[in-house]
N, CA, C and O atoms as CSV, one atom per row, in Angstrom:
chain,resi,resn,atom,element,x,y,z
A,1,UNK,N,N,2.758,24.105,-8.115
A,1,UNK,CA,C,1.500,23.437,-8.014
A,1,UNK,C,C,0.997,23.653,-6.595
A,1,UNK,O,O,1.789,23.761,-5.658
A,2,UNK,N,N,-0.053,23.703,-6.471
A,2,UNK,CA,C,-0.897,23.996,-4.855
A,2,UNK,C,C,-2.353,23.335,-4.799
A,2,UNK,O,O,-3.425,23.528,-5.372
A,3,UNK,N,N,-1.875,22.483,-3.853
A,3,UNK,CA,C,-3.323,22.079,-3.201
A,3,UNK,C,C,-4.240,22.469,-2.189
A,3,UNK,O,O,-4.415,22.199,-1.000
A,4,UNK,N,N,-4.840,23.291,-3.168
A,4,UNK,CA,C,-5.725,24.133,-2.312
A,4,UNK,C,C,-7.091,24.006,-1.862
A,4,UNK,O,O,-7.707,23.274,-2.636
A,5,UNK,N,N,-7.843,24.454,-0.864
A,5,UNK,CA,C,-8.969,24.121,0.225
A,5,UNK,C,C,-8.555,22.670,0.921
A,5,UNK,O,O,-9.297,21.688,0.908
A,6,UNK,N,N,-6.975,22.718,1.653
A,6,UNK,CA,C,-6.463,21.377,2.348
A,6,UNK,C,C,-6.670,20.144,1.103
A,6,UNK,O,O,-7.149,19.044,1.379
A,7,UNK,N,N,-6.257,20.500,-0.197
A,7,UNK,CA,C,-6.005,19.304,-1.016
A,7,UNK,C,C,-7.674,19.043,-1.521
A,7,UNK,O,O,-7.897,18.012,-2.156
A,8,UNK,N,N,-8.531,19.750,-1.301
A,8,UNK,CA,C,-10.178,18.991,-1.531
A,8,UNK,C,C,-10.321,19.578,-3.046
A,8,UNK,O,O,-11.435,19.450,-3.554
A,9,UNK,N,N,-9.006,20.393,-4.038
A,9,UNK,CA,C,-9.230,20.982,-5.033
A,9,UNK,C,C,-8.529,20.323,-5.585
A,9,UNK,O,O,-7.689,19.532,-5.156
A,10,UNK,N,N,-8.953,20.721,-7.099
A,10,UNK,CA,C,-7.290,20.106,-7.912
A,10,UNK,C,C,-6.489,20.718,-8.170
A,10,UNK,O,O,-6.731,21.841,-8.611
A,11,UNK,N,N,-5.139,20.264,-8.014
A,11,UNK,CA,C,-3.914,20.915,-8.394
A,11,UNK,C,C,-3.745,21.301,-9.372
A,11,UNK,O,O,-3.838,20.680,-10.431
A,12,UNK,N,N,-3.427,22.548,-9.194
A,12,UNK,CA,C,-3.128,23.811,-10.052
A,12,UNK,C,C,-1.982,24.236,-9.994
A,12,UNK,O,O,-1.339,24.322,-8.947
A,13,UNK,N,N,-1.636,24.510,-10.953
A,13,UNK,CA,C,0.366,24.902,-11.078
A,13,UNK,C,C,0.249,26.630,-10.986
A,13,UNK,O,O,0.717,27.108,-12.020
A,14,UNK,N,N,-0.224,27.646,-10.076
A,14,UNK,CA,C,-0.703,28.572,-10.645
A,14,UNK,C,C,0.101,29.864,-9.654
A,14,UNK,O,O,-0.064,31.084,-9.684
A,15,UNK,N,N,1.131,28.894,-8.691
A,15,UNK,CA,C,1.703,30.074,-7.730
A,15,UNK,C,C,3.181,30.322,-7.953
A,15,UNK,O,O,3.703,29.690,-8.872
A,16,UNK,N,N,3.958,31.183,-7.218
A,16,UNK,CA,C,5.558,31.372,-7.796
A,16,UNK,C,C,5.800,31.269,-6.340
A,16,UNK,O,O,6.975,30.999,-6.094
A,17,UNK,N,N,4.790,31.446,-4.958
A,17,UNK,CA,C,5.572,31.108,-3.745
A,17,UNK,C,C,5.628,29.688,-3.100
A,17,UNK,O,O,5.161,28.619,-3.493
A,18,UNK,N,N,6.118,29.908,-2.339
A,18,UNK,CA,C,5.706,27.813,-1.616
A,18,UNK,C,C,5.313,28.108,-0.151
A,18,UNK,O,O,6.000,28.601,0.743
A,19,UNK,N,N,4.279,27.762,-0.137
A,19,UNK,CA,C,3.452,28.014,1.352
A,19,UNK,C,C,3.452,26.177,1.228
A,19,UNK,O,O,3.877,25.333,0.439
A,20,UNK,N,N,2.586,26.217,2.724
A,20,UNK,CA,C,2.051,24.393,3.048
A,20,UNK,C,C,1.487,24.419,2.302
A,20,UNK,O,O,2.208,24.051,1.374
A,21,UNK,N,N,0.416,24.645,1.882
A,21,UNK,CA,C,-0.361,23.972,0.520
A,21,UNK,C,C,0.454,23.541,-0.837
A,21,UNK,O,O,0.078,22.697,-1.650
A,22,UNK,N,N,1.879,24.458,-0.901
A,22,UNK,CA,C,2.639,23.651,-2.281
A,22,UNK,C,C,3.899,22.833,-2.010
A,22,UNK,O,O,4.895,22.917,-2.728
A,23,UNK,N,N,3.811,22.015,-0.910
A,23,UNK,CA,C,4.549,21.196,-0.709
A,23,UNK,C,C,3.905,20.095,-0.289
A,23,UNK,O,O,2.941,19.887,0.448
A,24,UNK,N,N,5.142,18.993,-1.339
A,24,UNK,CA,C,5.334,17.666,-2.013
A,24,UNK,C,C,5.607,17.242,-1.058
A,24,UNK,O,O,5.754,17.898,-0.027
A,25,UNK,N,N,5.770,15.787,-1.192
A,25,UNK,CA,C,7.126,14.561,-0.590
A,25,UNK,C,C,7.171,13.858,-1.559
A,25,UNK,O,O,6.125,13.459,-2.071
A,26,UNK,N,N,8.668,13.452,-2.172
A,26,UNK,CA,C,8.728,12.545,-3.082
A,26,UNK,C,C,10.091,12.606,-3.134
A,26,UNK,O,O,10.738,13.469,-2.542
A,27,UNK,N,N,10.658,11.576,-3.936
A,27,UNK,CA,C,11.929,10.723,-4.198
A,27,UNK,C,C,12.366,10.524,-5.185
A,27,UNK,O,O,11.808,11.225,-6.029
A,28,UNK,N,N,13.339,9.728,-5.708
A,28,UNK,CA,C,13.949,9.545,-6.777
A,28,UNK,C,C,13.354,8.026,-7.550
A,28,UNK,O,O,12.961,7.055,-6.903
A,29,UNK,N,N,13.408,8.110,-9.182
A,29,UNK,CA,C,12.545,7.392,-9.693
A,29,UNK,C,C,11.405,7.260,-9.797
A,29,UNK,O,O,10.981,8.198,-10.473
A,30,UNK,N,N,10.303,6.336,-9.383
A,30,UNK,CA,C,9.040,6.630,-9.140
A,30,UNK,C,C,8.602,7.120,-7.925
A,30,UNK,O,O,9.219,6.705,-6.943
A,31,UNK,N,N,7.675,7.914,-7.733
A,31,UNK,CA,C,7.590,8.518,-6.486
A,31,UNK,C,C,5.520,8.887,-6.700
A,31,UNK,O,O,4.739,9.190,-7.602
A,32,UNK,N,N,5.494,8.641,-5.450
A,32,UNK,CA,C,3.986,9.078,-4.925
A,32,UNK,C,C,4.142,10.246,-4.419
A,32,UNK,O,O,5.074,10.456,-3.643
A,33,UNK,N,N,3.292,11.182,-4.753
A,33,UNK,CA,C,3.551,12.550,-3.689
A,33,UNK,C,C,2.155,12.776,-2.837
A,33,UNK,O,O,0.984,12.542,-3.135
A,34,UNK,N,N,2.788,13.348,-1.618
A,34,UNK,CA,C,2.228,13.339,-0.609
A,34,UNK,C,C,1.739,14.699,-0.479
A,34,UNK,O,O,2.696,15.401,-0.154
A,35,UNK,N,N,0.430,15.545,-0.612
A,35,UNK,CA,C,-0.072,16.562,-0.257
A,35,UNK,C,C,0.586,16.810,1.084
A,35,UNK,O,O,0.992,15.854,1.745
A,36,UNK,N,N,0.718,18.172,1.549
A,36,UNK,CA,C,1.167,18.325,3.085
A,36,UNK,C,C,0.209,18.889,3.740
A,36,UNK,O,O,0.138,18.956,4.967
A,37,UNK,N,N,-0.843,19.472,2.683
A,37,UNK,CA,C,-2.291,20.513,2.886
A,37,UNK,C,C,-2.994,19.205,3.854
A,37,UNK,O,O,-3.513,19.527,4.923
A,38,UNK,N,N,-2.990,18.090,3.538
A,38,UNK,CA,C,-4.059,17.481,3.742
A,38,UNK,C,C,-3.573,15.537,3.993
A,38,UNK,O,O,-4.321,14.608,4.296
A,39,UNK,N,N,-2.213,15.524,3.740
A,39,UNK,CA,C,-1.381,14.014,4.128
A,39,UNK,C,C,-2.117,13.044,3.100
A,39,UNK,O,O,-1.796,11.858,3.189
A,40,UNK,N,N,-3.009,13.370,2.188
A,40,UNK,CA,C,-3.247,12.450,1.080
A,40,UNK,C,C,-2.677,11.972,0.234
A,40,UNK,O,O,-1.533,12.368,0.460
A,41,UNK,N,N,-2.608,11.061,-1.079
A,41,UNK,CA,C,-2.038,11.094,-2.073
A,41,UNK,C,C,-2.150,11.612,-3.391
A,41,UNK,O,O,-3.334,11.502,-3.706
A,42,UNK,N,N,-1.498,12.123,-4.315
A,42,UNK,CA,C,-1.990,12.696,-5.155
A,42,UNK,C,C,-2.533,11.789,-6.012
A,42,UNK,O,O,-2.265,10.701,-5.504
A,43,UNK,N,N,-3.059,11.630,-6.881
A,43,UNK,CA,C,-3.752,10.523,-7.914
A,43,UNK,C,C,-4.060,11.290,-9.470
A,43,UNK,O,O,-4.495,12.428,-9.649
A,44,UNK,N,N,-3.763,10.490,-10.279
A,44,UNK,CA,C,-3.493,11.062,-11.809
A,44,UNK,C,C,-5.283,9.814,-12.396
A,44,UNK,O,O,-5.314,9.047,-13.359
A,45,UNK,N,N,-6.252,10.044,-11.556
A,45,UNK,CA,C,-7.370,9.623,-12.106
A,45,UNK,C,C,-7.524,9.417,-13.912
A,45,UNK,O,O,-7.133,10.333,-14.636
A,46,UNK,N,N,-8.061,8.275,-14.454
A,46,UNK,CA,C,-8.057,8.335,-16.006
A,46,UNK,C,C,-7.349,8.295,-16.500
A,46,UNK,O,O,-7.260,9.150,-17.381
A,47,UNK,N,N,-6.114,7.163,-16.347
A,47,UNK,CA,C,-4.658,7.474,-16.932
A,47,UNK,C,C,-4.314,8.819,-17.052
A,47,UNK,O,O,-3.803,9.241,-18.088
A,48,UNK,N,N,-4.558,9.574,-16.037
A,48,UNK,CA,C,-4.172,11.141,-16.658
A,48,UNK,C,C,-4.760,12.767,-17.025
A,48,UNK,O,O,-4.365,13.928,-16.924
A,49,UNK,N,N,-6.095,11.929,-17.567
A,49,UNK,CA,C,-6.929,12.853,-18.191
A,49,UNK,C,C,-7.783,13.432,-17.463
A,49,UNK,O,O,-8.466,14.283,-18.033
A,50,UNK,N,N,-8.028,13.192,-16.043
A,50,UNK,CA,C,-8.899,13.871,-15.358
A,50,UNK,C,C,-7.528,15.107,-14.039
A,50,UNK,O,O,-6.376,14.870,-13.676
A,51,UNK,N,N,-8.217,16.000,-13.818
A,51,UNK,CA,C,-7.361,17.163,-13.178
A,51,UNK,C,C,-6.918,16.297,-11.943
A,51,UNK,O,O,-7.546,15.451,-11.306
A,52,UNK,N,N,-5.279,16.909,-11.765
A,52,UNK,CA,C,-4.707,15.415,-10.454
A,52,UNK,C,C,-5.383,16.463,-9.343
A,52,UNK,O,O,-5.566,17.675,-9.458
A,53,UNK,N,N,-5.664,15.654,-8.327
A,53,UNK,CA,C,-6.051,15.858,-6.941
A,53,UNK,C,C,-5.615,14.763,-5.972
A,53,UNK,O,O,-5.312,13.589,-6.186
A,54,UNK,N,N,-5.693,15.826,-4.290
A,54,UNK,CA,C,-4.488,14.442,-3.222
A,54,UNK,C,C,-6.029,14.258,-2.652
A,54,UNK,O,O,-6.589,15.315,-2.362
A,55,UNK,N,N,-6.584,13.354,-2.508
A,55,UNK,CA,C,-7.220,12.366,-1.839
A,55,UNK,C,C,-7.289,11.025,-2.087
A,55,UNK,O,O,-8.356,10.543,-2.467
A,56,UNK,N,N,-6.447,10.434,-1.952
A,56,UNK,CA,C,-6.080,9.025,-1.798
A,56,UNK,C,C,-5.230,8.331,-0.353
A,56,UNK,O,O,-4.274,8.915,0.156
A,57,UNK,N,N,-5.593,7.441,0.000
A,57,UNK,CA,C,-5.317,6.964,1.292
A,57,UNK,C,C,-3.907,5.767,0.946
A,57,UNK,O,O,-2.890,5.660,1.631
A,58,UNK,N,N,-4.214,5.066,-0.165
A,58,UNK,CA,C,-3.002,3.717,-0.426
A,58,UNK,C,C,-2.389,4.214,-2.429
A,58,UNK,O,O,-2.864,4.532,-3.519
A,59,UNK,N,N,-1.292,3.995,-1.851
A,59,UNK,CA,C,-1.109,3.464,-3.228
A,59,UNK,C,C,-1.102,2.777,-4.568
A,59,UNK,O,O,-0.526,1.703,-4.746
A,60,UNK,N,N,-1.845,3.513,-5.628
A,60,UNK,CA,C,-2.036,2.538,-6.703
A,60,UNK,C,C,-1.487,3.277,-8.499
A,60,UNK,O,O,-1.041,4.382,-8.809
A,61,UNK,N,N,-1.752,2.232,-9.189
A,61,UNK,CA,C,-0.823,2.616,-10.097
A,61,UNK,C,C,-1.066,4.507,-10.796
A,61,UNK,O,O,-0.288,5.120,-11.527
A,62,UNK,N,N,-2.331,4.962,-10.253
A,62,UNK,CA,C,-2.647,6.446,-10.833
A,62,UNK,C,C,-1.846,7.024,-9.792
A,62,UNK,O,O,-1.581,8.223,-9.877
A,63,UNK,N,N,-1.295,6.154,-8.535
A,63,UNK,CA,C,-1.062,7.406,-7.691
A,63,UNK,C,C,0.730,7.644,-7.944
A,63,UNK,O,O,1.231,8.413,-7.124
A,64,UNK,N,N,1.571,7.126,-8.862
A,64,UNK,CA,C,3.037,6.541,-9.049
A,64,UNK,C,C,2.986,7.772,-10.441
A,64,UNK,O,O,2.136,7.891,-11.323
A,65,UNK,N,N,4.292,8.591,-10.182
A,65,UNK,CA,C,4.636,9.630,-10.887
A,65,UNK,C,C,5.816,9.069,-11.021
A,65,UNK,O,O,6.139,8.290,-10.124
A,66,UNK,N,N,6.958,9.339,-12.366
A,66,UNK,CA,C,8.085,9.050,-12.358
A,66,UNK,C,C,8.603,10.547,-12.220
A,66,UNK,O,O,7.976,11.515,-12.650
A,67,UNK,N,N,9.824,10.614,-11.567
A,67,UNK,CA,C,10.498,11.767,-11.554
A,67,UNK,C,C,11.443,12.050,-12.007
A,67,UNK,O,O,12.376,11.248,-11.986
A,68,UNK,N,N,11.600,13.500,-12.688
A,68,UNK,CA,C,12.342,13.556,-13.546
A,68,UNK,C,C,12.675,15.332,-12.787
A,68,UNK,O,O,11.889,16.163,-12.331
A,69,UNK,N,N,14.579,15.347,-12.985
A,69,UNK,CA,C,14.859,16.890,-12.996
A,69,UNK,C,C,15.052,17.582,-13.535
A,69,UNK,O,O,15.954,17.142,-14.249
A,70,UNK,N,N,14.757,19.072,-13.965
A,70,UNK,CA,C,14.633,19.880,-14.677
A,70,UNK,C,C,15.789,20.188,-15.972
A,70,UNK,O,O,15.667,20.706,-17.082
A,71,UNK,N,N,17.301,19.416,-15.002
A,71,UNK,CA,C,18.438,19.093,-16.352
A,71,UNK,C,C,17.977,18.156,-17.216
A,71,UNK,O,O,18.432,18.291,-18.352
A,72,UNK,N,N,17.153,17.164,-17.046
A,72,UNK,CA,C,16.896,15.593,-18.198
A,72,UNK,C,C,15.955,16.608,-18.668
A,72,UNK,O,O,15.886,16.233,-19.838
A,73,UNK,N,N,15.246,17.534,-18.609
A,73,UNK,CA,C,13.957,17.748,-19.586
A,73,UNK,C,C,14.739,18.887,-20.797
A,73,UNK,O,O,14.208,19.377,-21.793
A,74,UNK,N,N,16.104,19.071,-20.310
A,74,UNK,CA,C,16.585,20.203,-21.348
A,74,UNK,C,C,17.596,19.003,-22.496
A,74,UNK,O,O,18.180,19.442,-23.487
């Protein structure tokens, strides 16, 4: 995923390298992730349904992702 023009776009899952624009911060369980393009938050606007983008300043319940690793999804 990459947040690109410093996070002012929406995230797009669309690269195979990791530059600053595709790096996270996040944790175990629920986790907020932190754009690095731009130190915002990411936000899942519309329960979901609108494209996620990091401009958010505080935490709220669109901005809380649960995390999960790639062994639980198999």
């Amino acid at each position: 995923m990459t947040a690109e023009n410093a996070a002012r776009a929406s995230l797009i899952p669309n690269r195979y390298d990791v530059g600053g624009w595709e790096q996270f911060d996040s944790g175990n369980g629920y986790a907020a992730l932190i754009a690095r393009a731009n130190g915002k938050l990411v936000t899942a606007d519309n329960g979901g349904n609108s494209p996620l983008i990091a401009n958010r300043t505080s935490v709220g319940t669109w901005e809380l992702f649960f995390v999960v690793t790639m062994d639980e999804l198999n």
